[in-house]
N, C-alpha and C positions, 0 to 999 in steps of 0.2 A: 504494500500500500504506500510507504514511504517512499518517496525519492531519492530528497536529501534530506538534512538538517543542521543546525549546527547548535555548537554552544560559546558565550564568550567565556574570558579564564581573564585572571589577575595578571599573571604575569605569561605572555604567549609563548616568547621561548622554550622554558619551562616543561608547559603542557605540551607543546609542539617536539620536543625531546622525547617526552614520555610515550604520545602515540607514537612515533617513529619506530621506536623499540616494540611495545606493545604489540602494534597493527605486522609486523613483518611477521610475524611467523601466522598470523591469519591471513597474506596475499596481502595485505592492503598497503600501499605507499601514498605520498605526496604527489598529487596528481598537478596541481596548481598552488604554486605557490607566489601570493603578493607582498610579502613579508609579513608583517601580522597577523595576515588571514592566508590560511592555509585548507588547500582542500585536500582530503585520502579517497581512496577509491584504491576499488579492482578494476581491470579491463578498460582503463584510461577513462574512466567516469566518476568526476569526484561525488562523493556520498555523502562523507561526514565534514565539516567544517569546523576550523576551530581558528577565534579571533578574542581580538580583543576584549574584556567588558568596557560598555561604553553607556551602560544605565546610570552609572553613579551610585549604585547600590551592589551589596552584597548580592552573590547568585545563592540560588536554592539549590540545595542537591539535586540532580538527576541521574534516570540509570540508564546506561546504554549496553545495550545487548550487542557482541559483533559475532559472528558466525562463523566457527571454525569445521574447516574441512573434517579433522577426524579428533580425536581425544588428543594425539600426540601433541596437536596444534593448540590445541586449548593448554596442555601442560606448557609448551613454550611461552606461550603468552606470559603464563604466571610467573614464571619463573623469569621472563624478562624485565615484569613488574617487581618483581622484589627485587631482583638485582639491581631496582633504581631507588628501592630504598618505600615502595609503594605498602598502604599501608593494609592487610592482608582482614579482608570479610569472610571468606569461604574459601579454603584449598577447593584443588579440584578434584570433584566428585561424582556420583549420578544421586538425580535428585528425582526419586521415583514419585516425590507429590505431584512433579510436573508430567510427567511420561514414563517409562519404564526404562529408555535410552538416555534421557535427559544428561548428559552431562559437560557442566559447569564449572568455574573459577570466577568468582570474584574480589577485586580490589579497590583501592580508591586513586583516583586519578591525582595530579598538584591544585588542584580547586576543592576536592574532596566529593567528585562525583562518583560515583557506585556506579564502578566498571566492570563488566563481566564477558568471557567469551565462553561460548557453548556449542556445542557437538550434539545432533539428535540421531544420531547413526547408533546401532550398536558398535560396538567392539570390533 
């Protein structure tokens, strides 16, 4: 249903460091980059956007789900996340309240958004 989206962060470098690492081991790179604002994408189609905040106000948490091809990919993820020092929700696991395949890793992004990549394949 989505296209794209995006969210703005405090400090963009920062956040833009962290999806860099994060998003590689799910396919996703920098697709467009205008220095602050930054798009990722697969298949040269940027998806997710990450810029500036430009409300003057604090951001609300949000959760982004990114979709990993198999579990190993979700394990990468996590483990790229912590190797940046990310601060850790949920190892990764299967989460049978959502499916019977469901599995999951969750961390928090440099804004403190509730970041997750998931697998709905079996094993």
């Amino acid at each position: 249903m989505l296209d794209h989206m995006s969210i703005q962060c405090a400090d963009p470098s920062a956040t833009c460091l962290f999806y860099d690492r994060v998003l590689a081991p799910l396919g996703g790179t920098r697709i467009m980059d205008f220095g602050e604002i930054v798009g990722y994408g697969v298949e040269g189609k940027p998806q997710f956007w990450v810029g500036p905040l430009v409300s003057g106000e604090p951001n609300r948490e949000v959760h982004l789900a990114f979709r990993a091809k198999d579990r190993d990919s979700v394990r990468a993820f996590f483990d790229a996340a912590v190797s940046l020092g990310a601060p850790v929700l949920h190892e990764p696991r299967v989460w049978p309240e959502y499916h019977e395949h469901y599995y999951g890793a969750f961390v928090r992004d440099p804004d403190g958004n509730n970041v997750e990549a998931v697998c709905h394949d079996a094993e």
